[in-house]
C-alpha positions, 0 to 999 in steps of 0.5 A, spaced: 585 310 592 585 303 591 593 303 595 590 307 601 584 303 603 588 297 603 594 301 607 588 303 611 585 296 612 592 293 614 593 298 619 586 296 622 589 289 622 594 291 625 591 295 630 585 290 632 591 285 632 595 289 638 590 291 642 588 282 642 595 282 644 595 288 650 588 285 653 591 278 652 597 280 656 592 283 661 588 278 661 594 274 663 597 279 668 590 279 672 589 272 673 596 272 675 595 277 680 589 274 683 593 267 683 599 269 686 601 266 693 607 267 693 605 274 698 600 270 703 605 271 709 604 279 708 596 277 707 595 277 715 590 283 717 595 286 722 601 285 716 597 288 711 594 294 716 602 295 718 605 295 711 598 299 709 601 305 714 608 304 712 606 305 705 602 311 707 609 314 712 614 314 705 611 320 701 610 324 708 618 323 710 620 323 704 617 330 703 620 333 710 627 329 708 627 334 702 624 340 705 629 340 710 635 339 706 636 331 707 638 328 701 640 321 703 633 320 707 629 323 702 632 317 697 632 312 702 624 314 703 622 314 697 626 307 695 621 304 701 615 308 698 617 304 691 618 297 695 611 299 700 608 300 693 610 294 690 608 290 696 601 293 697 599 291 690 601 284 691 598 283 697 592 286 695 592 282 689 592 287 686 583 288 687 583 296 687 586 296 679 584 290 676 578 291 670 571 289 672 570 283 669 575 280 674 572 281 679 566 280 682 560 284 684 561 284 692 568 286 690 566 291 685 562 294 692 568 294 695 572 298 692 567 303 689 567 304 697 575 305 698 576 309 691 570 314 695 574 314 701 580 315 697 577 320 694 575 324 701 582 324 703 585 326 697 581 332 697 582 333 704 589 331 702 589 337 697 586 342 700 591 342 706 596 345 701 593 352 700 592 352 709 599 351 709 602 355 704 596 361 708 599 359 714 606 360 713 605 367 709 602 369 716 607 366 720 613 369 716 609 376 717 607 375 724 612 371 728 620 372 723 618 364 720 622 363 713 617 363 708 617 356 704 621 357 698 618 354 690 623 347 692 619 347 698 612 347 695 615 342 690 616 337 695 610 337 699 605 337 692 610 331 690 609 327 698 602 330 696 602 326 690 604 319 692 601 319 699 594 319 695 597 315 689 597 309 695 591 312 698 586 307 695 591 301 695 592 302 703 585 303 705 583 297 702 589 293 705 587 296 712 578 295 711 579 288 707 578 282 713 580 276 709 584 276 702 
C-alpha cells in the first residue's frame, strides 16, 4: 500500500510539474503576443477591416469552390483562410484568446462585447443551414433544381465552421480603433 501512495504522490509531482510548464509556456506565448511588433504595418484600422473581410471571404469560396466541383480553387481558399487566420491573430495580438489576467478590464469589456456579436452571427450563421437545405427541397419539387447532395452539405457546414471559427477575431480587427 506503501508503493501505491508514493507512485501516486509522484505522479502528482509530475502532474503539478507540467501543468507549471504549459502555463509557464502560455505565460510566455502571451506576452510574446502582446509585444509583437513585427505585424504593426497590418495594425492600421482599414488594413485590419480589409484582412478582416478577406479573412471571412475563404470559408464562403472555399465552400462554393467545393460544391461546384472546383478542387484547385477550394484548395487555394483554404490555404489564404489558413494565411488570413494567422494574420488576423497576429494583428489582433491575439486579444480575443489571451487568459483574463492578460488583459485588462477595458479590454475584458471589449471582447465580451465581439464574442456576444460573434455569437448573434454564429447563430445567424447556423440557422441559415436548414433554410437553405428547405429551400432546395422546394425548388428540386417545384421548379427541376438538383437537390444537394450529402458532399454538398458537408461543404457548407465546413464553410459554416470556419466562417464563424474567424468570426470573433475579425470582428474585433473590424470594431477595435487603436491596436
Amino acid at each position: 500500500m506503501g508503493v501505491t501512495m508514493t507512485n501516486d504522490a509522484k505522479r502528482g509531482a509530475l502532474l503539478r510539474s507540467k501543468r507549471r510548464e504549459a502555463q509557464q509556456l502560455l505565460d510566455e506565448s502571451a506576452e510574446r503576443d502582446l509585444n509583437d511588433e513585427r505585424y504593426d504595418w497590418l495594425r492600421r484600422p482599414l488594413r485590419r477591416r480589409a484582412l478582416a473581410i478577406f479573412a471571412l471571404c475563404t470559408p464562403i469560396i472555399s465552400g462554393f469552390a467545393s460544391f461546384f466541383d472546383q478542387p484547385l480553387v477550394a484548395l487555394i481558399a483554404l490555404l489564404g483562410f489558413g494565411a488570413s487566420w494567422f494574420l488576423l491573430k497576429r494583428t489582433t495580438r491575439n486579444i480575443v484568446d489571451l487568459p483574463d489576467a492578460f488583459v485588462d478590464e477595458r479590454m475584458l469589456a471589449r471582447r465580451g462585447e465581439v464574442y456576444r456579436y460573434a455569437y448573434i452571427g454564429t447563430v445567424t450563421a447556423l440557422s441559415l443551414l436548414p433554410a437553405l437545405l428547405i429551400g432546395n427541397e422546394l425548388a428540386a419539387k417545384l421548379i427541376q433544381v438538383t437537390p444537394f447532395t450529402v458532399d454538398n452539405m458537408l461543404d457548407i457546414v465546413l464553410s459554416a465552421m470556419f466562417f464563424t471559427y474567424l468570426l470573433p477575431a475579425a470582428i474585433f480587427a473590424w470594431t477595435e480603433p487603436e491596436l
